[in-house]
Structures are given as C-alpha cells and as structure tokens.
N, C-alpha and C positions, 0 to 999 in steps of 0.2 A: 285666517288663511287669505293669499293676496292673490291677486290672478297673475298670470305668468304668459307671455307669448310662448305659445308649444307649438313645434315643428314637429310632423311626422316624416321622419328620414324613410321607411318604408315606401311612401307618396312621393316625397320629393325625391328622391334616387330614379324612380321611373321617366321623371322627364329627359328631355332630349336638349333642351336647353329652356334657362329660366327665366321667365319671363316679370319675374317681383321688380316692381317700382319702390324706390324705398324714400321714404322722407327726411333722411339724413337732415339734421338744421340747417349745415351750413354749407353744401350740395344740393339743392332738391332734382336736379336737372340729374342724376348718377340712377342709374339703373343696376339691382342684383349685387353689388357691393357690400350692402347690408348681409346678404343673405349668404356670400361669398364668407365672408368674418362670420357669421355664425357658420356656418359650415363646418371650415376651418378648426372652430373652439370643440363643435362635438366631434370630429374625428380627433383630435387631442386628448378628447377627455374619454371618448369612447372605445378606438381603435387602435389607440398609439399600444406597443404591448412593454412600454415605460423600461427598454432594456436597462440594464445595471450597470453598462461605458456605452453609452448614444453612440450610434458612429454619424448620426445624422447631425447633434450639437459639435462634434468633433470636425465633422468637415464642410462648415460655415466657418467662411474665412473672413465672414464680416460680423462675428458672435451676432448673428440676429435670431439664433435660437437658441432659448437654455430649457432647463427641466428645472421645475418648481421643486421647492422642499417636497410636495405632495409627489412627487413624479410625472406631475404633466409639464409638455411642454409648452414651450409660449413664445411666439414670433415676432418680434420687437422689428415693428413696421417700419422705422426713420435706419433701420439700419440693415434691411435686408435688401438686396438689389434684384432678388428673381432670378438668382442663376438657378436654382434646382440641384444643386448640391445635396442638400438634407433629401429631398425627394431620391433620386441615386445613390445614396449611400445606405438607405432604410434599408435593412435585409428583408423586412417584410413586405414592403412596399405600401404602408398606413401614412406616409406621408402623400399626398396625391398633387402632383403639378399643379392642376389648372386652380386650387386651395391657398396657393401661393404665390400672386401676381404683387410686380412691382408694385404697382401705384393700389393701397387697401384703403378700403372706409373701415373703420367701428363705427358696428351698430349701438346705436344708443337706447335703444328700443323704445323710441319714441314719446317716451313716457311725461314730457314737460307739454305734450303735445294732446294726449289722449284726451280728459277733462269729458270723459263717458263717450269716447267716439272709439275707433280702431286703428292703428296704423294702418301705412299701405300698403306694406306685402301681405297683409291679409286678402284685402280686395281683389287685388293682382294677379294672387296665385292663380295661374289655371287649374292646376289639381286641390285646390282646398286642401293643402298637405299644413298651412300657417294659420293658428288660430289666438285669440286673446280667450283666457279662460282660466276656473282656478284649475288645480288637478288635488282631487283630495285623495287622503289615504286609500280606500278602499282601490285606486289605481296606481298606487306603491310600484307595483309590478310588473307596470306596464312602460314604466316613463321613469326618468331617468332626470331627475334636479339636478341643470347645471350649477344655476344661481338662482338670488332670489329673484330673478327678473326670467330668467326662461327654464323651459323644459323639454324634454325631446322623449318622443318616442324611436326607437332604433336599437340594434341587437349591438350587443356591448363583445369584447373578447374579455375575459378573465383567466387569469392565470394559475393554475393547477399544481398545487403545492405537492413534491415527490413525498 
C-alpha cells in the first residue's frame, strides 16, 4: 500500500480563503494553484452528476472541456480562457467559478521532491484538512481514491437508478 496526499474537503470547504503554499517545480513563488487543480479534479470526479448531453462540454466554444470514456470531465488548461461558460450552463451548478481560473497549475504532488519529507500544502494548511499518509481498507468508506497519488475525504452525489 503507497501513501497518498488526502484532502479532507469536509476541512477545506470551511475556509474563507486558502492559504496552501505549494511547491509546484517549476513555479515555487505561486501560492493555492496546486490546491485550486486538486479541487477542481474532486469536484469532477465527486460532484459532477456526469449528465448524458453536458450542456456545460456543449457550450465551451473553446472544447476545453470534454467527458472522459469514464464520465468525468476534464478541463484542458492551454485551451480554456475563463469565460465561465460550462460554470452557466451546468443546470446543477457542480461546476463552480472560482475551480476554473484562466491561468492553472497541476499539481504534481510533489513526489520527485518528498525523499521522507512532506510537501507544502501540508504545512500551510491552516485547517490540517492536507495530509501525506496511506489510507487502508478498513477506511474504504470514508475516502474516496482519486488516483494512485491522492485521495479525498468528501460527500460524493450518486445517481439512483428508476
């Protein structure tokens, strides 16, 4: 089992604005961008309720958003400009603005850097909501495996079959 940077969105949702430093490689000077892209990946992967004709991939006039084979979607950064299109056209409103700023970092999670230390939105966090750790079975149910590199605690929507 490998350790996993876990967010707890429950923690981080309660701030008022975030204060994460992130140690992006080849930015170090960029503040919350990291954690902006992670964000982002879990409301996609958590929130989005994966409609069957997106109206939000539909009116991106610059296709910087599609839906994966899996049904997530995915925002192709070199070619979305920040108008807020997809954010206004969501009938349910799981795309959220401030998720989707012109200029993004990926996060790379650090990991060419770690070598038994922590990134730095851990440190950062004012709320301790960012930690490095594994998560083993026995918390299945609690946490939600995005990739093999993170995991999130947060309440998911699921869709209810008639």
């Amino acid at each position: 089992m490998s350790k996993r940077l876990v967010i707890d969105m429950y923690v981080c949702d309660e701030c008022d604005e975030c204060t994460v430093k992130c140690d992006y490689l080849y930015q170090p000077e960029i503040t919350d961008h990291g954690m902006r892209d992670l964000r982002e990946r879990v409301a996609y992967l958590l929130t989005c309720r994966r409609c069957e004709e997106p109206s939000c991939v539909a009116a991106c006039k610059f296709e910087a958003l599609e839906r994966g084979s899996d049904g997530i979607l995915r925002r192709h950064n070199m070619r979305c400009v920040s108008c807020k299109c997809c954010s206004q056209a969501c009938p349910f409103g799981t795309i959220y603005p401030e998720l989707t700023p012109f200029y993004a970092v990926r996060c790379d999670y650090c990991l060419q850097k770690l070598n038994g230390g922590e990134p730095a939105c851990i440190s950062t966090c004012a709320k301790k909501a960012i930690s490095y750790r594994e998560v083993d079975q026995s918390e299945a149910d609690k946490f939600h495996i995005v990739n093999e590199y993170l995991a999130v605690r947060a309440p998911t929507w699921s869709k209810k079959e008639a």
